[in-house]
N, C-alpha and C positions, 0 to 999 in steps of 0.2 A: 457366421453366428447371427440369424436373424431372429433373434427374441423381443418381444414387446418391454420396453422398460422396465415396467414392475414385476418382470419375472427372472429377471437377470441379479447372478451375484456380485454385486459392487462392493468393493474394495477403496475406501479411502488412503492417499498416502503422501505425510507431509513431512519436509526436511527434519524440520526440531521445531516446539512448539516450546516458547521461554519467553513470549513477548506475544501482546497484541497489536498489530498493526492491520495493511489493507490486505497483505497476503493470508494471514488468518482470519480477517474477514470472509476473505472469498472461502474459506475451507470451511466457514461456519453454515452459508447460505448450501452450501451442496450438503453438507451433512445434513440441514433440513430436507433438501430434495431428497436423500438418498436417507432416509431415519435409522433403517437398520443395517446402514452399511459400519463395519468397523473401520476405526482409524488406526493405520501403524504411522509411527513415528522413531525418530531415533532416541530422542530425547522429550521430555515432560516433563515440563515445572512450571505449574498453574500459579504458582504464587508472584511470578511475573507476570503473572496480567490484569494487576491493577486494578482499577473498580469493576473491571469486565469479570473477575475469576470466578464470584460466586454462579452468572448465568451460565459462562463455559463449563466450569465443572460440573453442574446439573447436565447438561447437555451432552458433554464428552467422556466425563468420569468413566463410566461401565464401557466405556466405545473402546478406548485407546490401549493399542498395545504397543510396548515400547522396545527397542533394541538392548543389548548389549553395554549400551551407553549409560543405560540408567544403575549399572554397577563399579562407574568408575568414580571414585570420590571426585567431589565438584565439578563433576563434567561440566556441569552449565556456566562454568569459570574459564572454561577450554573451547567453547566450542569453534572456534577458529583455526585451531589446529588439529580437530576431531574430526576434519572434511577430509584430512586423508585416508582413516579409515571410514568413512560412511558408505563407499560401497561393498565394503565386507559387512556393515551394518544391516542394509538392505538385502543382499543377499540371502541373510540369513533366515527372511522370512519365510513361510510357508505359502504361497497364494494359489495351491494348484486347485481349490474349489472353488476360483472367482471365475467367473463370465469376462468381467471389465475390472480394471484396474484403472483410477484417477491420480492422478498424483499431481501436490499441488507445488510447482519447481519456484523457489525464487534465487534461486543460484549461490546457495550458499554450500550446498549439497551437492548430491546428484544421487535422486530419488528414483532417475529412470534406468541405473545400473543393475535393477532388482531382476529376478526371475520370474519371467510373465508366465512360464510353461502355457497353457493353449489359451490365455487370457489375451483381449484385445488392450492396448496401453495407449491409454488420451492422458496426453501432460495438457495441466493448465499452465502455459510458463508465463512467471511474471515479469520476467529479464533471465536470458543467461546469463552467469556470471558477471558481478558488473567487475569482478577486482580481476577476474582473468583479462577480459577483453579491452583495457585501458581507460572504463566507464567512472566517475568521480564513487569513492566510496566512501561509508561511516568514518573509518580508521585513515589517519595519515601515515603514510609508509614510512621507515625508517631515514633519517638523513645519510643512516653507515653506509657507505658504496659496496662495502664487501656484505651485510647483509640483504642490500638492497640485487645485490647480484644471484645471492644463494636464493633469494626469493622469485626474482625470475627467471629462472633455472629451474627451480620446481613449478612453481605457473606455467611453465610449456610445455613439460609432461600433466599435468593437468587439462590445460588446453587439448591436449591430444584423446585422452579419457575422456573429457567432455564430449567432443563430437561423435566417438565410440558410444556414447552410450545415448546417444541422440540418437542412432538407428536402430533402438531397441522399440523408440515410440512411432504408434500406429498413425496416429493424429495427435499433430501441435494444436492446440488452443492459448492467443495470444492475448494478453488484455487491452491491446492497444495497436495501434501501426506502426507504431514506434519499435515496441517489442518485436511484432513480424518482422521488422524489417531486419530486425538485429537477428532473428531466427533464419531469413534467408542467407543472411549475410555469412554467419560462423555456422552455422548448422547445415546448409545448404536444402533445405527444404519451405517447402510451403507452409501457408498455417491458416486458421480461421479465425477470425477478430472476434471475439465475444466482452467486452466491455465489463469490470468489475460491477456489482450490484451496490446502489444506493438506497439506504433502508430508510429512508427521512420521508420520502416522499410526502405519505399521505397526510401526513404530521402537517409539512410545509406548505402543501394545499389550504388546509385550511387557514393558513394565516389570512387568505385574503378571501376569506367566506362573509364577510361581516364584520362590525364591532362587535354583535352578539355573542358571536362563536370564535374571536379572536382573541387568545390571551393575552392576559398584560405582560409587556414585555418584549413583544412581536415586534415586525415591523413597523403593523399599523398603530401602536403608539411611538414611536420612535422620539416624537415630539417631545414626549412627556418625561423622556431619559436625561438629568442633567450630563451625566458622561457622554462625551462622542470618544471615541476612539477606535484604534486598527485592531486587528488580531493576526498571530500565525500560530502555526504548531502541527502536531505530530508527533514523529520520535525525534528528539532531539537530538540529530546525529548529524558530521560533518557535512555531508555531500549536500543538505538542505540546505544551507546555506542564511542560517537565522541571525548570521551576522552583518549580511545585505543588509536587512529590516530593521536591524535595530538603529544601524548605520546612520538610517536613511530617515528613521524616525528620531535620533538624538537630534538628525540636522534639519527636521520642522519642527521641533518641541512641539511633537504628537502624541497622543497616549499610546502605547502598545503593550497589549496582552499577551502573553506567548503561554500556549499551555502545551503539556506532553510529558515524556518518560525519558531522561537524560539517559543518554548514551554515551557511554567511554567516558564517563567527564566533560560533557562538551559543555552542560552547563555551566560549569564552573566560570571554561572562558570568556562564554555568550557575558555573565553577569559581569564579565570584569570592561564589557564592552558598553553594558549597557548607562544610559541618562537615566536622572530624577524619573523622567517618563515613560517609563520601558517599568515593565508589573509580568512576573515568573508565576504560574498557576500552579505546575507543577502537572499533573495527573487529572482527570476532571471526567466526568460522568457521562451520557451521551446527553442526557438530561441538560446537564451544564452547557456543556459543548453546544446544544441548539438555543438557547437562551442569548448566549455569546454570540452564534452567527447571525441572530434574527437580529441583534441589536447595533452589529457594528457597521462602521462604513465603511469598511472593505476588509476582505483577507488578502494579505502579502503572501506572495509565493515565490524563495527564489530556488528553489531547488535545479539542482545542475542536471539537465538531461532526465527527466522525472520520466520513469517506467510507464509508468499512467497519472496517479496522484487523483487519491479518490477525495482527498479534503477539501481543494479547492471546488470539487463535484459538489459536496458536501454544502459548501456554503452558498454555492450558487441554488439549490433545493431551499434554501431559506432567506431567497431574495437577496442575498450578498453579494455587491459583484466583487471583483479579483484582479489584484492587482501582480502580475505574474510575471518571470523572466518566459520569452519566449523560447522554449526549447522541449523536447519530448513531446509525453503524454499531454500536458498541461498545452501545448500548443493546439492539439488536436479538440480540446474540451471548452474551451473559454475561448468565447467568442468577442474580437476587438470593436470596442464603443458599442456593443451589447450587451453582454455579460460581465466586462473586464476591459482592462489596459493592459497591455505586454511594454517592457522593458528589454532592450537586445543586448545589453552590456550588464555580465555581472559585477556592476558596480553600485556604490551606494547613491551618487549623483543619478546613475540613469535611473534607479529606483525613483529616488525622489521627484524626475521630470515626470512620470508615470503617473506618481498620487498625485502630482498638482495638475494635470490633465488628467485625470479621472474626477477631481472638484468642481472643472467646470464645466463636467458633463451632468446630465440628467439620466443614469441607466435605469432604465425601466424593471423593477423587482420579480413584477411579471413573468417579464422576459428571462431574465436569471432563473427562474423555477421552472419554464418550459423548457429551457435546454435540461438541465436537471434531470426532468423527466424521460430522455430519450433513455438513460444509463438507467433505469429503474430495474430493483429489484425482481418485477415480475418479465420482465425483457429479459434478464439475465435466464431465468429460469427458464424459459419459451427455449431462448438459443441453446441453453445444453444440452434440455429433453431433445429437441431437433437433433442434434451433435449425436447423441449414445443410441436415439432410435436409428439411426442409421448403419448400428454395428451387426 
């Protein structure tokens, strides 16, 4: 199939769409490359996605067509137990008038079980399975031995479908090395690094154009902020591990910020951990979200084994350096006593020798937004067009 890009049928296709984070990011930037490509999904429910829904649903509304899923009461209450039918989900689509098939995998699913018939099939994976392959998850698994038995017992027949349906794709697309490596590892195949997009960019250039053309509130008044304090956030789910941060910040009576969309209740617990010091956002706008990074002195990162981790990318785009557990994605992105401090112990103590040696450094902001830029938006887009014109 040697077709010029813009004459080829694309096909978008993502696990379930209930929540905004970096894997719907990524699905959002191709669906700009790809405009009149449709999206299938198993499930849809826009009203999880928080201050983002009213641009997605302008953008996605008329695209998305959804599975079988979408007639079962509360699916989006189930969908953890909905991955054992989601390749009869997939299945059931229609794709025999696409050229290319995209599918965007974050392992919740398996989006690559589908019927390609004479279509080429590039997965963007953002981790295989983290709960198959013994990688830290959202959810705490049961303490019951006898559930916790029945449930690995079904994860091995899972694990086995998983790799089954991994030789359906033509080409992996990894968003990290981290990822690859977990692709060569359980999948037994090769892959191409193509690095999530960062949309701040242009934004965060300008902070250091001038006072002219530098908003208040930037870095270049930093001065002028009586607040200092930390930020972290995301989704607020187990495997980040926002209980490090807070930890780490009750024990410098530091200010911390945490903003995001609770997940399973985890909030409730984070709150029951946190000091005087520690401030819940809740949800927050991107708008907001870059106000907060231009102004703070540092994002904490402790997520366990992070896939890639585009926020701490995020903040380093707006001259924030990162204060991060070394491990994953985040190892590969943040650069030590340039961009960031890494921490090798997830503990609250190693955290905190991290932010007091990151205090007596000088990280240049600069430098934080050069790295930044290699992960940009329009680099992402260069690497895929490259990736499908080769189909």
């Amino acid at each position: 199939m040697k077709k010029k890009i813009f004459n080829l049928q694309v096909v978008l296709v993502h696990d379930y769409l209930k929540e905004f984070g970096g894997a719907e990011a990524v699905l959002e930037t191709l669906s700009e490359i790809f405009p009149k490509a449709p999206i299938f999904t198993t499930l849809y429910c826009p009203k999880f996605f928080g201050p983002h829904q009213d641009r997605l649903e302008k953008k996605w509304h008329s695209r998305i067509h959804q599975s079988f899923f979408q007639f079962i009461p509360f699916a989006y209450k189930i969908v953890s137990p909905l991955r054992l039918l989601s390749p009869l989900a997939f299945k059931s689509f229609d794709f025999s008038s696409y050229d290319l098939i995209i599918t965007s995998a974050t392992g919740a699913y398996f989006p690559n079980s589908l019927n390609k018939k004479g279509a080429r099939l590039i997965c963007y994976c953002h981790t295989p399975p983290r709960y198959l392959y013994g990688l830290p998850t959202a959810r705490n698994l049961t303490n019951n031995k006898f559930i916790r038995l029945f449930i690995n017992f079904i994860n091995h027949f899972l694990r086995l479908l998983d790799f089954h349906f991994a030789k359906n794709v033509d080409l992996f697309i990894a968003n990290s090395n981290t990822t690859s490596q977990r692709i060569k590892k359980f999948y037994r195949r090769e892959s191409t690094i193509i690095n999530p997009p960062i949309d701040i960019l242009k934004k965060a250039k300008g902070v250091f154009l001038g006072a002219e053309s530098c908003p208040e509130g930037t870095r270049e008044h930093l001065q002028k902020i009586p607040e200092q304090y930390y930020i972290t956030g995301g989704r607020l789910a187990r495997a980040k591990r926002y209980d490090i941060a807070i930890q780490a910040c009750n024990q410098l009576k530091v200010k911390l910020k945490i903003f995001g969309r609770d997940f399973a209740n985890f909030e409730s617990e984070l709150k029951q951990l946190a000091g005087p010091t520690v401030e819940f956002l809740g949800e927050i706008t991107q708008s907001q979200k870059s106000q907060l990074l231009a102004t703070a002195e540092a994002f904490i990162f402790c997520s366990d084994n992070e896939d890639f981790g585009i926020v701490p990318v995020e903040a380093m785009a707006y001259g924030c350096p990162v204060v991060a557990y070394k491990s994953g994605g985040t190892a590969e992105t943040v650069i030590e006593g340039q961009t960031g401090i890494f921490f090798t112990k997830l503990t609250a103590d190693s955290c905190v020798q991290a932010i007091k040696k990151l205090s007596t450094l000088k990280i240049d902001p600069k430098k934080c937004i050069a790295r930044a830029t290699e992960f940009s938006t329009d680099n992402f887009i260069k690497k895929i067009k490259a990736s499908v014109s080769k189909t």
